[in-house]
N, C-alpha and C positions, 0 to 999 in steps of 0.2 A: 337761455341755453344751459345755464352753468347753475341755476335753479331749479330745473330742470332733472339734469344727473342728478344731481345733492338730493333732487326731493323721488327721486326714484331708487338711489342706493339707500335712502334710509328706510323705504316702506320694504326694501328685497331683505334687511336685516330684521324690520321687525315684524315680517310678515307670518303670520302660524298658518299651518293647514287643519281644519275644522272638518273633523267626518262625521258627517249625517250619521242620525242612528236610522237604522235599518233592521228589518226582520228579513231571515232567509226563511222561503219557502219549502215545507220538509216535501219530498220528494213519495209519490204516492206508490215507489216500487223500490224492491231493493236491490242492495249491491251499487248504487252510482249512475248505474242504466236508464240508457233511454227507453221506453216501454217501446214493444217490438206494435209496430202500427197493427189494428183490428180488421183492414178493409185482406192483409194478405191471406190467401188461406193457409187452411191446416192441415199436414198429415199424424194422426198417432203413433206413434210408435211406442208398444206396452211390453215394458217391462214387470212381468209378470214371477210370483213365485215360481217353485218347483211345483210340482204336486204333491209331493212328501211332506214338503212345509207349509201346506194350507191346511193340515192338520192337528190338533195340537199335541203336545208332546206326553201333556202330563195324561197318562193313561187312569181313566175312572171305573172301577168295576167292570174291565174288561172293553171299556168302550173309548174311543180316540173321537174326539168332538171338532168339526170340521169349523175352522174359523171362519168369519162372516168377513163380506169387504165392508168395512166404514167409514171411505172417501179414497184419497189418494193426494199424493203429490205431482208437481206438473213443472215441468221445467223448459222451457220453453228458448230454441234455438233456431238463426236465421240455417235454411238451407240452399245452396247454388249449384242450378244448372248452368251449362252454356249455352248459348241461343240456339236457335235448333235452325237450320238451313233445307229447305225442300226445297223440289221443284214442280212449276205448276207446269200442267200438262193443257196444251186449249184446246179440245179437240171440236172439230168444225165437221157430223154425220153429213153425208152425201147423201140426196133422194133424186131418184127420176123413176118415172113410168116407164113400165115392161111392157107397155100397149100404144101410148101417142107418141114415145120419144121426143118430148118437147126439150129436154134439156136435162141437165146435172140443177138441181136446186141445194144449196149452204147456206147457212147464216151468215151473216156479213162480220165480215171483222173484227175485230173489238180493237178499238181505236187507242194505241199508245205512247206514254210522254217521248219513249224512244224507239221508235217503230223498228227499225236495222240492229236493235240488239235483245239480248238477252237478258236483259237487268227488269226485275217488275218496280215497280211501285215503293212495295217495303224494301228493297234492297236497296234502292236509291235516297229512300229516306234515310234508310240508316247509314250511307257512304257521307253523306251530307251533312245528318245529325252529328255522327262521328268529328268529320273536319270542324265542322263551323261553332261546335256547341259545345265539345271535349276537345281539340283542338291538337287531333290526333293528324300528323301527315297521312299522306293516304299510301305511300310505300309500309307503313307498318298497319293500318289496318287489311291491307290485302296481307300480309302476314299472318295476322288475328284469321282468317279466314283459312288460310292453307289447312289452319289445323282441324279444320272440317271437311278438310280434302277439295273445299272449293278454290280454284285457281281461279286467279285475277289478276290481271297487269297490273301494274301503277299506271302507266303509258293509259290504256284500256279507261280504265275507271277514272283518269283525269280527263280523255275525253268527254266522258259520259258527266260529267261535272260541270266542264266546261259549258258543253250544249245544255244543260239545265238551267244554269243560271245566267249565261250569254243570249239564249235563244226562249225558250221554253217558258219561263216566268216572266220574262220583261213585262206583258200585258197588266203583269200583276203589281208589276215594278210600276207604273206609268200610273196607275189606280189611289196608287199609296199614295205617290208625288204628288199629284191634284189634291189626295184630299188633306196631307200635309200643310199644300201652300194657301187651305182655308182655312188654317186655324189663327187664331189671333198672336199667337205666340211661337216663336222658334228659336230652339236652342242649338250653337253649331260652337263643333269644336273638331279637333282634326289630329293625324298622327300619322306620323313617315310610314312608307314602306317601300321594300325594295322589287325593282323591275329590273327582271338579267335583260331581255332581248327590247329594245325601245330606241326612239330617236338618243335617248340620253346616252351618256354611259354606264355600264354595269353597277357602278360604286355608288349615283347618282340617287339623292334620297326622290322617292316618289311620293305622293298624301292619298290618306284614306279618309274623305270628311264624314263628319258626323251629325245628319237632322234629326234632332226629336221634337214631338207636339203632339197635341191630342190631351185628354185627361184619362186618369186612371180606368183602364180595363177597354179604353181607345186610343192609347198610348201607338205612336209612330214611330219607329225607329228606322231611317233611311241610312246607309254608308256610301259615298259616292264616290270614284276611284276619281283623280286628278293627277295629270302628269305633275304639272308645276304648282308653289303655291303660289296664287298669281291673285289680283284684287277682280280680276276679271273671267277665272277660273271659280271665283267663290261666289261672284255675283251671277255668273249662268245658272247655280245653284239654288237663287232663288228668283226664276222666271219661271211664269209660266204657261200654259196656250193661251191665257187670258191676259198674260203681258206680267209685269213686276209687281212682285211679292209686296203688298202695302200694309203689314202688320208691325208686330213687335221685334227685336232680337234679342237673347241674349249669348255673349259669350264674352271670353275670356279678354285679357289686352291684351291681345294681336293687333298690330295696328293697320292692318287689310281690312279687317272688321269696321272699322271705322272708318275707313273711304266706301265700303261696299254700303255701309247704311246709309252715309251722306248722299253717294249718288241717288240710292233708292226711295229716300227720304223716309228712313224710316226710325221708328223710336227705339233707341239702342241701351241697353241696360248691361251695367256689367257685374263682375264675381267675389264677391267678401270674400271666397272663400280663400279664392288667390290672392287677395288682399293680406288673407291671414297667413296665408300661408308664405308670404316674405317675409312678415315678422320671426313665424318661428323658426324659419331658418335663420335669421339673425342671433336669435333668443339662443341658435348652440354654437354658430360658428363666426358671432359678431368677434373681432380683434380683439376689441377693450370690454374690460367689465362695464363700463359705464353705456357702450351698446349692450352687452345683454341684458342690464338692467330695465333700458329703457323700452327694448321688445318687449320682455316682461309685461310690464306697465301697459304697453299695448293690445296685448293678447290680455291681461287679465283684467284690465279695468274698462277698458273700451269694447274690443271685439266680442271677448270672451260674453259679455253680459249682453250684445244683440244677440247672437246667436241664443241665448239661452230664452230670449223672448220668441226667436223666429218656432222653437221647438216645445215651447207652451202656447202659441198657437196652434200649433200642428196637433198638439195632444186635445186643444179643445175643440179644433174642427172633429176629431175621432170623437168626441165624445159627445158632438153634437150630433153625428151620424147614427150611433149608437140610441140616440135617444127618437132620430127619425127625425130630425129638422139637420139645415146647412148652416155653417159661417158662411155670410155672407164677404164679399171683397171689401164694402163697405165699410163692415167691422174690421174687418182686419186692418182697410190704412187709419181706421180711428183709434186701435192698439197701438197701431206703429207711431204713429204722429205723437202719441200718449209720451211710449215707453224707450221707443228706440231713436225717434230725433234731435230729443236734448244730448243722450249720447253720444251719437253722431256729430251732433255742433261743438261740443267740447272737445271730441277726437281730433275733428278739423281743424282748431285753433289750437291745440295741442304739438302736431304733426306741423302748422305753418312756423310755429316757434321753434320747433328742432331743427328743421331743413334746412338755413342758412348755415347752419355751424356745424353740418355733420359731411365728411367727406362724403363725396357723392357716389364713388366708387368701393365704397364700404360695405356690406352686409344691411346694414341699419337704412345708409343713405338712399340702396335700392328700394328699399320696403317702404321709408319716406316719400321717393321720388313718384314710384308705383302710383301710392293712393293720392299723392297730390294728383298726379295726371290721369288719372280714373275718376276723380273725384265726382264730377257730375253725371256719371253713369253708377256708379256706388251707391248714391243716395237716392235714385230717380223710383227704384220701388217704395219709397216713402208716401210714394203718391198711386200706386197700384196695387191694390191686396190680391192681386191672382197673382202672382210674377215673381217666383223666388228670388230669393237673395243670394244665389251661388248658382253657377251649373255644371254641380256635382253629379246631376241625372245622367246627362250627355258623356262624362266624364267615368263614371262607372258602366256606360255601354261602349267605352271605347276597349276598356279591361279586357275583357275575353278577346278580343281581336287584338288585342297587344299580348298576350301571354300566350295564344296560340303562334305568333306570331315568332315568337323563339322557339317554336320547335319545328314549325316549315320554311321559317327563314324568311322565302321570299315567292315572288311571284315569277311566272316565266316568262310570259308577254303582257301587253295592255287589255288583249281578251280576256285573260282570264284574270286580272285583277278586277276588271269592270262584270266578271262572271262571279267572283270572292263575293266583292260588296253586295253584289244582289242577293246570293243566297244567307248573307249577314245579315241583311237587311229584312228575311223572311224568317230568320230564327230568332234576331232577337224583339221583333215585333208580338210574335208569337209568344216568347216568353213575357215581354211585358204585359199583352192581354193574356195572360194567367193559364197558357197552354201548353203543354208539354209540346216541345218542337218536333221529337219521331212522327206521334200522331198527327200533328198536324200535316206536316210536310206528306207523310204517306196519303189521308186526307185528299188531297188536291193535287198530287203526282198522278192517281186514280181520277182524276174530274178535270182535271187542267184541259186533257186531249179533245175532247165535246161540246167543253164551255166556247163557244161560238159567238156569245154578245155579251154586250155590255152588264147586263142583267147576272148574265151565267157567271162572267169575273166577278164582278160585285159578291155573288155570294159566297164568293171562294178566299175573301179576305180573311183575315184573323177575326175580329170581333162577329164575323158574319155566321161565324161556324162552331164558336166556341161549344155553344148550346149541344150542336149536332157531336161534339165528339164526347167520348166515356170519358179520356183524360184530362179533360177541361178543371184546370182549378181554381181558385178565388182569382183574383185578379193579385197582381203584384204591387 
């Protein structure tokens, strides 16, 4: 222990910081600017001479010589309208015979997602888009609107939300989950929210879990409302018509995770990244120099150096794509077994020699205790090259419904939190298969009312449609 400190306060004194030489990229526009995208259009607007001064001045034997144009300059600015709000009109012509009076003949109806109101399609996309994707409450976008003279309740359009994503989508909700719980891999992580009217109390934290799985540009994102967090609330989370989830997991140490995969039986991997992330909280707010030395040490000679293997993989899988061939998984645990196990083995024998002598209740001690009791879930992707090392994924889709989340606060009842996650769960699906959310959600708001089988939902998921819409863009 005490070799330990000694041999990490002396590398923290004589450690130097080494900067890479680098070339910065000159910039193919001037001024700092981003170039203004090519796909927007254009309008001209021409600043033109006088007519007096398309002349020239210096007068030659009685004659004024009209100047010639020889190009121009061009300056180029974003301009903004506000959205523009109409109404459509459906009008349904009446015919009957002036001779056999058999009847009044109409078109039939046209069948919509909210048949009792007056909301279309793009308007609910965008009430939707607004909340779930800009994470605007819906009392101030019915605001944004007044000022086009269109009147909206809050009351009104949280209805109209509600039944969207409580009623309306489910089918598509129920589509997702299935083909979720056949993927080989799932990532689950979670985060409070609050429910004013419920068996709980007001104050009572509620959870918003979080599934993701799939591969790039079939990427899942499910959010699922739960009252409690309970081992047996997280485990219904992964059944399903065909009985219990028998793949992979990963998440964080929560230790409900870890009874919910024992019962399941399934293979549970856990998060370096949380791993690292107790160290560097040590590393600013350990007590004693000799903890923050030792996080240090942690983070820079351990951690710091897998990660920067996991991330030269990632760079050569792209550039074996690039070239039209895959990394295989194979490759990849014969990288890791290479580059990242002897690591590992010295970390762990490292961390076993600290742990006895460092208070337990320390900054350091927790960071210690952490990766000793993760430890065989830390390591277990040594032996899986499909299967990150962190889940950061999960983690960065929980963001937007956390930051929205301080500005609507909370939920009213249990409908409409299990109404939230659904349409969470349909925006940021759509964002991970590389789809702008407005378009899609309008998309399928327009096709939901008809789609009658299995086949008709099927084509109305995210990957199913990309193709079909203009906004569709690379995958994320």
């Amino acid at each position: 222990m005490l070799s330990a400190i000694a041999a990490a306060e002396a590398a923290e004194q004589e450690r130097t910081t080494t900067v890479a030489a680098h070339e910065r990229k000159a910039r193919p526009h001037s001024g700092g600017r981003e170039p203004i995208p090519p796909h927007l259009p254009r309008k001209d607007i021409v600043h033109d001479l006088p007519v007096h001064e398309k002349w020239c001045t210096h007068e030659h034997e009685g004659v004024c010589w009209a100047r010639q144009r020889i190009g121009g300059e061009v300056s180029e600015r974003y301009h903004y309208e506000p959205p523009k709000v109409w109404v459509e009109r459906h009008v349904f012509p009446k015919y009957a015979c002036a001779e056999c009076h058999e009847g009044v003949k109409v078109a039939a109806a046209v069948k919509s997602i909210l048949p009792k109101s007056n909301a279309s399609p793009s308007l609910l996309a965008h009430l939707v888009t607004s909340k779930f994707d800009d994470g605007l409450p819906l009392y101030r976008i019915c605001r944004q609107m007044q000022r086009q003279e269109v009147l909206l309740s809050p009351g009104t359009v949280g209805t109209w939300v509600n039944t969207l994503g409580g009623e309306s989508v489910v089918p598509l909700i129920n589509l997702m989950i299935d083909d979720l719980l056949e993927h080989p891999l799932i990532q689950m992580d979670e985060t409070y929210l609050q429910v004013l009217r419920s068996e709980k109390s007001p104050n009572s934290d509620h959870y918003m879990v979080v599934r993701c799985a799939g591969p790039r540009g079939r990427r899942i994102i499910l959010f699922d409302y739960i009252p409690s967090r309970t081992a047996e609330a997280l485990k219904s989370l992964l059944m399903g018509a065909d009985g219990p989830y028998r793949g992979q997991l990963l998440t964080d140490g929560f230790e409900l995770y870890d009874i919910v995969a024992a019962q399941l039986k399934l293979e549970h991997f856990g998060c370096l990244q949380h791993c690292r992330t107790y160290f560097h909280k040590a590393l600013k707010v350990a007590e004693l120099p000799s903890g923050r030395a030792l996080a240090g040490v942690a983070m820079r000679e351990y951690l710091g150096p897998v990660f920067k293997i996991e991330q030269d993989i990632k760079d050569l899988r792209k550039q074996r794509e690039r070239d039209g061939s895959a990394l295989t998984a194979e490759e990849v645990v014969a990288l890791r077994q290479e580059k990242s196990a002897p690591i590992l083995t010295a970390f762990k024998h490292w961390v076993d020699e600290l742990l006895l002598g460092t208070p337990p209740q320390s900054a350091l001690g927790k960071a210690l205790a952490y990766t000793t009791n993760q430890w065989s879930k830390l390591v277990r992707h040594l032996e899986h090259g499909d299967v990150p090392i962190h889940n950061n994924d999960t983690e960065n889709r929980i963001r937007p419904f956390a930051q929205g989340r301080r500005i609507w606060l909370f939920c009213h009842n249990p409908f409409g939190a299990r109404a939230s996650a659904n349409l969470f769960s349909l925006v940021s699906t759509a964002r991970a298969c590389g789809i702008e959310p407005h378009a899609y959600l309008n998309f399928i708001f327009e096709r939901l009312p008809p789609a009658d089988t299995v086949e008709a939902l099927q084509a109305l998921l995210p990957w199913n449609v990309r193709a079909a819409l203009p906004a569709a863009r690379a995958a994320a």
